[in-house]
N, CA, C and O atoms as a printed pandas DataFrame, in Angstrom:
     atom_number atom_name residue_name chain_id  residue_number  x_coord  y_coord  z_coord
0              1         N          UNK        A               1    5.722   -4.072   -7.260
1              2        CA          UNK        A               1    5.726   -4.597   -5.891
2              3         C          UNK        A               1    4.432   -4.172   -5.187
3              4         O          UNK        A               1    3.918   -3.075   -5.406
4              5         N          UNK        A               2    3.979   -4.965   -4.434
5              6        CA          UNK        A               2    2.485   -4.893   -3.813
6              7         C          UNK        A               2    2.847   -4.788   -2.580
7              8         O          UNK        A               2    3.747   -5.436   -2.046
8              9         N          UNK        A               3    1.927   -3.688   -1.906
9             10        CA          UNK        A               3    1.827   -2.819   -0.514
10            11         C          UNK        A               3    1.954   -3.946    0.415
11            12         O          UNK        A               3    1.090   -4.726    0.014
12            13         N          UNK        A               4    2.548   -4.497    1.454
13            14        CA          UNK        A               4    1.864   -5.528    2.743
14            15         C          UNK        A               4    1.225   -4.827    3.692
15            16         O          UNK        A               4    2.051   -3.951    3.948
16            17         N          UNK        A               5    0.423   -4.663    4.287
17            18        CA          UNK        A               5   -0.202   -3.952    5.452
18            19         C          UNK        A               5    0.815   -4.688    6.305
19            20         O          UNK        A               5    1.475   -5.654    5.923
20            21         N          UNK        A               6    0.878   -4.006    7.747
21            22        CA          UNK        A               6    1.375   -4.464    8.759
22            23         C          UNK        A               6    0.908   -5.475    9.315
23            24         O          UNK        A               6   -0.314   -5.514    9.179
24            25         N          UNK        A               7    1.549   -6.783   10.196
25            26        CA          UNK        A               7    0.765   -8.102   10.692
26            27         C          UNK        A               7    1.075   -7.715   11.737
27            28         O          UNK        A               7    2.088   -7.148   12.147
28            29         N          UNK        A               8   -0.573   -8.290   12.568
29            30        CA          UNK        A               8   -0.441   -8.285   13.862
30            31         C          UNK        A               8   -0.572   -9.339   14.333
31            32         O          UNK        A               8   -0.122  -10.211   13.589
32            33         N          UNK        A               9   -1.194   -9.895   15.707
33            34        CA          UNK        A               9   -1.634  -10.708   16.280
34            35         C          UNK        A               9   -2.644  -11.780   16.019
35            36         O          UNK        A               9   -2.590  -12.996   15.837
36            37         N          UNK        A              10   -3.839  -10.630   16.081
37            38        CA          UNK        A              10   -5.291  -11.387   15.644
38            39         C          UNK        A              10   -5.422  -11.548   14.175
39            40         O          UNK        A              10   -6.494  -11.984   13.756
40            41         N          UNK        A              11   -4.277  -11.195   13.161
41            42        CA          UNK        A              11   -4.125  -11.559   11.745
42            43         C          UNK        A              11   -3.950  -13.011   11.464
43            44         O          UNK        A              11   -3.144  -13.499   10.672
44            45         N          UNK        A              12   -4.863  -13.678   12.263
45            46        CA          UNK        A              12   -4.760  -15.274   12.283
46            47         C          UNK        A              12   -4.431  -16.046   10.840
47            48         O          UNK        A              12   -3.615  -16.957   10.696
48            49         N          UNK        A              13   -5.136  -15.547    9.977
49            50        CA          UNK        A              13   -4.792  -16.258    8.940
50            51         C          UNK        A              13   -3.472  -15.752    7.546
51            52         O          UNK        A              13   -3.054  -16.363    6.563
52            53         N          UNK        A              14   -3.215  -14.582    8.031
53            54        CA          UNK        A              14   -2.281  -14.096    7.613
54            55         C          UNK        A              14   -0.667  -14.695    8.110
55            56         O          UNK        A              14    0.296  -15.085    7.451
56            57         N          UNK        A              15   -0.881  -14.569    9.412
57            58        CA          UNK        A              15    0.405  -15.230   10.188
58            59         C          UNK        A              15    0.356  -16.883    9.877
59            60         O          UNK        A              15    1.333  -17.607   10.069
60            61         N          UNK        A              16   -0.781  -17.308    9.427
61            62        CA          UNK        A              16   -0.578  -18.670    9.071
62            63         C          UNK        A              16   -0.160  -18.926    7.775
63            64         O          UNK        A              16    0.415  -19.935    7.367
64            65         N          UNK        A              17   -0.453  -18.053    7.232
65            66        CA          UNK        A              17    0.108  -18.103    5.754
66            67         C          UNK        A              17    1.475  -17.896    5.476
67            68         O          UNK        A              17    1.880  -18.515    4.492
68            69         N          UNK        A              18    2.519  -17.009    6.230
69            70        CA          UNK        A              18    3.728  -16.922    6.403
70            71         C          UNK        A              18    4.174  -18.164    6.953
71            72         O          UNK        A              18    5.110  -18.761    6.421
72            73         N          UNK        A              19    3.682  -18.546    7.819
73            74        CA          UNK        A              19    4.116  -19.647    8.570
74            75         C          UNK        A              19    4.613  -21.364    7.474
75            76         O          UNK        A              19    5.547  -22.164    7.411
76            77         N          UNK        A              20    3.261  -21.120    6.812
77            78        CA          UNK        A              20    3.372  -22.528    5.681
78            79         C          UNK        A              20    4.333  -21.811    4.817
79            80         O          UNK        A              20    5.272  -22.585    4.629
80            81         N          UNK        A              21    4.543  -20.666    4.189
81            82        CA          UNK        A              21    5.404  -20.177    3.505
82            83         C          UNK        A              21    6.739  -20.538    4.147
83            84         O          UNK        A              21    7.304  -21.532    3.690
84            85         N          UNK        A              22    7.182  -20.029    4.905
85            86        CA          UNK        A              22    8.189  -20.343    5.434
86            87         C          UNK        A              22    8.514  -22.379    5.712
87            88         O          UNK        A              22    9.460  -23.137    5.497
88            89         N          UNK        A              23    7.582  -22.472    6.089
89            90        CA          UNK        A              23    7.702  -24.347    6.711
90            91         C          UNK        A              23    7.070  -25.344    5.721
91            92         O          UNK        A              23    7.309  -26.548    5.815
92            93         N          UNK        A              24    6.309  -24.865    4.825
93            94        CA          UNK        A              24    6.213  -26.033    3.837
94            95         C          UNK        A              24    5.430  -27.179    4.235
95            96         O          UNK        A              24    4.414  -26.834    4.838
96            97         N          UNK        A              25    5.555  -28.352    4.108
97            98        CA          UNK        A              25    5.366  -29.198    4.545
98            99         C          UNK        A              25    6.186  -30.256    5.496
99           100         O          UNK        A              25    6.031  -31.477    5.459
100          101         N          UNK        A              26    7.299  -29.378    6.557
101          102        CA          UNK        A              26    8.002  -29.895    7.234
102          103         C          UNK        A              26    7.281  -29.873    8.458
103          104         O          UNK        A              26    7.924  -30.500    9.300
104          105         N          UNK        A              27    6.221  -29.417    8.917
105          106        CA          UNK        A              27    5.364  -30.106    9.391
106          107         C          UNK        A              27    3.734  -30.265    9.111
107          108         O          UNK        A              27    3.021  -29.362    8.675
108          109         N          UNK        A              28    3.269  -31.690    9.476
109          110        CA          UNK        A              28    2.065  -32.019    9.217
110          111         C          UNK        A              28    0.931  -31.209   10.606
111          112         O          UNK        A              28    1.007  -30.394   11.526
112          113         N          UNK        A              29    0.106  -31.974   10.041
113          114        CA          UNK        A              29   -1.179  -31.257   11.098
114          115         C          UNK        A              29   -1.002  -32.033   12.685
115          116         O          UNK        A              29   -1.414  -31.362   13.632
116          117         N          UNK        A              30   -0.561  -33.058   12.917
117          118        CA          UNK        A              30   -0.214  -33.336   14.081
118          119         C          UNK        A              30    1.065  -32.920   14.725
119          120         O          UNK        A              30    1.285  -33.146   15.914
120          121         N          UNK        A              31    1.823  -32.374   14.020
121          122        CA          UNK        A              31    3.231  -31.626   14.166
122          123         C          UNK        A              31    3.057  -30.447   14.672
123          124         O          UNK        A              31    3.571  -29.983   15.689
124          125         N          UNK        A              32    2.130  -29.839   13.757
125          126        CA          UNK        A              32    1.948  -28.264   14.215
126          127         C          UNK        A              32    1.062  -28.011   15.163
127          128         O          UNK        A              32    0.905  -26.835   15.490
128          129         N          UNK        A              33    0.333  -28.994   15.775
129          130        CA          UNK        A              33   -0.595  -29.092   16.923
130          131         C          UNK        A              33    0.129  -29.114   18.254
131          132         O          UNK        A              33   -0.321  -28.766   19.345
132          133         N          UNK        A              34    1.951  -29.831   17.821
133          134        CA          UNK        A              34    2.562  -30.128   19.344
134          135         C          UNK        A              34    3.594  -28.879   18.886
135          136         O          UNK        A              34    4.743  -29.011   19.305
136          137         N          UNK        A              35    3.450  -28.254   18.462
137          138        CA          UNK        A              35    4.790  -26.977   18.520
138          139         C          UNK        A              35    4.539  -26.120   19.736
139          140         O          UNK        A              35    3.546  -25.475   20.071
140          141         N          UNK        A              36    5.924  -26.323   20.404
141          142        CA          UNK        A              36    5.305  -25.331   21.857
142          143         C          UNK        A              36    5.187  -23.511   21.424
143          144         O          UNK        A              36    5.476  -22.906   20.391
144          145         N          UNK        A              37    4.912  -23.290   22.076
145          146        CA          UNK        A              37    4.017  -22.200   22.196
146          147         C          UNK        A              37    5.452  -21.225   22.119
147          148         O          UNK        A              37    5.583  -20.293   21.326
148          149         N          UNK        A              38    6.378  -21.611   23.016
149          150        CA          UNK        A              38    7.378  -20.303   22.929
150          151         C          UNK        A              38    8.175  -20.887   21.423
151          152         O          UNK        A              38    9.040  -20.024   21.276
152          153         N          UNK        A              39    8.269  -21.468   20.736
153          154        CA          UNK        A              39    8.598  -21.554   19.525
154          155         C          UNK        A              39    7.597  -21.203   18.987
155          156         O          UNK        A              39    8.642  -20.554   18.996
156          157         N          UNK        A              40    6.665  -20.915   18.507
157          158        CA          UNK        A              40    5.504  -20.402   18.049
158          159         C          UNK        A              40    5.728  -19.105   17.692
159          160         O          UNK        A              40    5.779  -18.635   16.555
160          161         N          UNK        A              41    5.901  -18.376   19.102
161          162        CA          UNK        A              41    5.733  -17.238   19.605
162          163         C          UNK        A              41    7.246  -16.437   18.916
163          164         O          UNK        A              41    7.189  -15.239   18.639
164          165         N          UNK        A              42    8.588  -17.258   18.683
165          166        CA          UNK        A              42    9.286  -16.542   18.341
166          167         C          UNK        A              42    9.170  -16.692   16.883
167          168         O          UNK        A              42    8.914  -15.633   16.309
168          169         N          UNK        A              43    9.290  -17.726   16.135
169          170        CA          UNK        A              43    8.869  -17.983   14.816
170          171         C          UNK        A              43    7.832  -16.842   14.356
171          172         O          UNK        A              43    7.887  -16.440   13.193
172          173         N          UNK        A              44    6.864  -16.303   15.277
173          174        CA          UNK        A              44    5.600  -15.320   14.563
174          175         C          UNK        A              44    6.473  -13.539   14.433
175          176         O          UNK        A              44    6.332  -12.708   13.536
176          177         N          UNK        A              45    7.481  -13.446   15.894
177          178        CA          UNK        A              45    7.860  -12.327   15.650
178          179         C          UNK        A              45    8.944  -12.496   14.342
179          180         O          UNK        A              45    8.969  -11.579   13.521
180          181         N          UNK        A              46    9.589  -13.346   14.206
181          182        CA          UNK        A              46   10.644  -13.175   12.828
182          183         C          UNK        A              46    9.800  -12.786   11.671
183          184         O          UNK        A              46   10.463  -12.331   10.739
184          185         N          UNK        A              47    8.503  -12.841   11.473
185          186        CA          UNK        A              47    7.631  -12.455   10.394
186          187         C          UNK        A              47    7.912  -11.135    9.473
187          188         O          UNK        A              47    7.202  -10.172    9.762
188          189         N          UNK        A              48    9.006  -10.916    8.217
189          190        CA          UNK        A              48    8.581   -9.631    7.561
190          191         C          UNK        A              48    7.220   -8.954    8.416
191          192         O          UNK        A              48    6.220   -9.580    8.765
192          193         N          UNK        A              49    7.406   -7.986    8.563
193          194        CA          UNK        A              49    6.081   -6.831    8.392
194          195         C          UNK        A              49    5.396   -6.978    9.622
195          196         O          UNK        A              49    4.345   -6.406    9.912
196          197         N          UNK        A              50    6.156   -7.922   10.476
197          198        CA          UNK        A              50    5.044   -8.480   11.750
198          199         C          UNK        A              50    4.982   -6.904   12.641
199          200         O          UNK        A              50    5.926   -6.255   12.190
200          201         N          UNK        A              51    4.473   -6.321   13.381
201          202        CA          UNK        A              51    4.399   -5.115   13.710
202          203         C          UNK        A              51    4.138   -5.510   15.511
203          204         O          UNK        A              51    4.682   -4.792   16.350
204          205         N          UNK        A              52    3.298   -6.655   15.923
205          206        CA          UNK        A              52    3.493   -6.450   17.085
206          207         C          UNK        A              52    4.575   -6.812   18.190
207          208         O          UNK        A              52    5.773   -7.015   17.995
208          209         N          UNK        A              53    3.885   -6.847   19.396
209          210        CA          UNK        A              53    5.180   -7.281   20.259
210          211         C          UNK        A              53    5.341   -8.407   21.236
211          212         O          UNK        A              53    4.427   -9.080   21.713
212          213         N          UNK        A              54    6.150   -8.480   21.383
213          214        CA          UNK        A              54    6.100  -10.054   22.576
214          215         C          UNK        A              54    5.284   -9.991   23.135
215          216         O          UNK        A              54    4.361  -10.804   23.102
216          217         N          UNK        A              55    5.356   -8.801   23.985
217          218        CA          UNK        A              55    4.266   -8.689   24.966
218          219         C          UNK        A              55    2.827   -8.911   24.853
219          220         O          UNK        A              55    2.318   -9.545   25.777
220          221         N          UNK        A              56    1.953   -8.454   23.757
221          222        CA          UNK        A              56    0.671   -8.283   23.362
222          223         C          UNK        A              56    0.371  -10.080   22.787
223          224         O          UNK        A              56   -0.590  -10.623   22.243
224          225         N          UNK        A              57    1.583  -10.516   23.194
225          226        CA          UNK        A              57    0.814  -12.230   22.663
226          227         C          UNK        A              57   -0.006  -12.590   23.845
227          228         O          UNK        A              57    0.221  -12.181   24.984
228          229         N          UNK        A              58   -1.271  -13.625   23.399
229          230        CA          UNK        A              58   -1.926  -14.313   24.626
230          231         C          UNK        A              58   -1.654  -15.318   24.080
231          232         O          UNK        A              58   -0.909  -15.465   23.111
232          233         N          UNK        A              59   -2.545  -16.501   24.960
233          234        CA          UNK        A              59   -2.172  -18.010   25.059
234          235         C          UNK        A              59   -3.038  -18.278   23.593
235          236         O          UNK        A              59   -2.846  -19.125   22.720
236          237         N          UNK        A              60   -4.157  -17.104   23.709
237          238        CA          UNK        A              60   -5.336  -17.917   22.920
238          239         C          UNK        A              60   -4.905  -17.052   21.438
239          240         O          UNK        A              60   -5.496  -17.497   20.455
240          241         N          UNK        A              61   -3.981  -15.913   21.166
241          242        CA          UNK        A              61   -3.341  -15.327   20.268
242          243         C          UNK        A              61   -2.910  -16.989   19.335
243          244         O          UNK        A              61   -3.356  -17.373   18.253
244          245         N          UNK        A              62   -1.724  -17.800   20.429
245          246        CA          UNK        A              62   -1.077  -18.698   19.641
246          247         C          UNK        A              62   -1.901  -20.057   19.391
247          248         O          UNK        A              62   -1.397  -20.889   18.637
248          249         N          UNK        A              63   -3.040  -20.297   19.940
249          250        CA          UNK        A              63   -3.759  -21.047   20.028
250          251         C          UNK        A              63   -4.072  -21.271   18.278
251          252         O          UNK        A              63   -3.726  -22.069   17.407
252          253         N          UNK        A              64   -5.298  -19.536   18.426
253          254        CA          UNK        A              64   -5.725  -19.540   16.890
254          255         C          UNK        A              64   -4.682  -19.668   15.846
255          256         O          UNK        A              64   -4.981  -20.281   14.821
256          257         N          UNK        A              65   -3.442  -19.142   15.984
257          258        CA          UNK        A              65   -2.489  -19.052   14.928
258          259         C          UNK        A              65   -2.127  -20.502   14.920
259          260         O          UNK        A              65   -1.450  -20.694   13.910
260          261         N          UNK        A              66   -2.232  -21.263   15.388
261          262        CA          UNK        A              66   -1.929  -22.720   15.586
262          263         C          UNK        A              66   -3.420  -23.477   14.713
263          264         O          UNK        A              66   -3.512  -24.193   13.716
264          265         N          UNK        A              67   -4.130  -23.068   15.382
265          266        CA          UNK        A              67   -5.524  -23.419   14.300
266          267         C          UNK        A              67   -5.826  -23.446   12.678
267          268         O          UNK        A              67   -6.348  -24.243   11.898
268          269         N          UNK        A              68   -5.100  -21.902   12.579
269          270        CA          UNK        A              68   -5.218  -21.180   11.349
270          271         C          UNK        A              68   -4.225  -21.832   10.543
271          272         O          UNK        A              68   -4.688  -22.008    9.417
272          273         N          UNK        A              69   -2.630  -22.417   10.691
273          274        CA          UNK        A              69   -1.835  -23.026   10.357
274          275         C          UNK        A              69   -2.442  -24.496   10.040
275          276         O          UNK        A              69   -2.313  -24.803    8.855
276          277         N          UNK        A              70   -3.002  -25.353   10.755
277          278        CA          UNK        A              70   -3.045  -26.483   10.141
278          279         C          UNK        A              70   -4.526  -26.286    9.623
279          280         O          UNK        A              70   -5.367  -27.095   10.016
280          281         N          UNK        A              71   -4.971  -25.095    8.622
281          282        CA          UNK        A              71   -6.022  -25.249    8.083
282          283         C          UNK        A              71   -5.165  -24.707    6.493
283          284         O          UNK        A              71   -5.355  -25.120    5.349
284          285         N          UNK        A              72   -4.376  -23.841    6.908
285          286        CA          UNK        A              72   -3.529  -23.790    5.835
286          287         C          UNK        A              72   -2.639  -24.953    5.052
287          288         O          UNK        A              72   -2.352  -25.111    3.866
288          289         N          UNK        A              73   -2.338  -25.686    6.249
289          290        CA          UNK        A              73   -1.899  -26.781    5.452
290          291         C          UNK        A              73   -2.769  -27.558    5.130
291          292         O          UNK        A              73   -2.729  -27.901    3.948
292          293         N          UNK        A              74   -3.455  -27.922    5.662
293          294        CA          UNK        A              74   -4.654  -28.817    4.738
294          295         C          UNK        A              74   -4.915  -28.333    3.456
295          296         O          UNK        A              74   -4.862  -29.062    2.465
296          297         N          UNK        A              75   -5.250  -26.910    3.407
297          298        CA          UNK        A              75   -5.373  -26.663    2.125
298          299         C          UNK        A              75   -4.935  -26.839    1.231
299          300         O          UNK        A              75   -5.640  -26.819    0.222
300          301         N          UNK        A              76   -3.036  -27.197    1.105
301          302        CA          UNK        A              76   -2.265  -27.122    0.378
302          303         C          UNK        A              76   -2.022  -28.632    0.313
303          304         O          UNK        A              76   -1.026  -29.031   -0.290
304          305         N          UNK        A              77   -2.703  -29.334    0.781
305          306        CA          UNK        A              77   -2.310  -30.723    0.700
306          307         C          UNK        A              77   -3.711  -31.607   -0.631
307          308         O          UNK        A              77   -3.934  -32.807   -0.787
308          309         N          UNK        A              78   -4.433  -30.262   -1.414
309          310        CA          UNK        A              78   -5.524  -30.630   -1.744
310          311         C          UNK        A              78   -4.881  -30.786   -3.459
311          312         O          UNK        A              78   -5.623  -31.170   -4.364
């Protein structure tokens, strides 16, 4: 079994990677562009290993993790 470091916030591409793990391709890149923000926001704390807290989210926290997600899926669509 391999160590996980703890996830935080600015672990943009980490939290996006759970995210497609978890969601697959149940949504596309225009899907995950309209996911509101407080679904976002709770979906990131259910994360194994996620370490931070509600509080320490910003707008631009879910922004990038929103970024970082539909770059992940693109990837996987290759």
């Amino acid at each position: 079994m391999t160590f996980e470091p703890p996830i935080h916030w600015n672990d943009y591409e980490d939290i996006a990677m759970k995210l497609y793990e978890r969601f697959g391709d149940d949504f596309s890149e225009s899907k995950i562009y309209r996911i509101r923000f407080t679904d976002l926001h709770k979906w990131v704390l259910e994360i194994p290993k996620f370490s931070g807290t509600a509080e320490q989210s910003t707008e631009g926290h879910l922004e990038m993790i929103q970024s970082s997600w539909v770059y992940e899926w693109r990837d996987n669509q290759k």
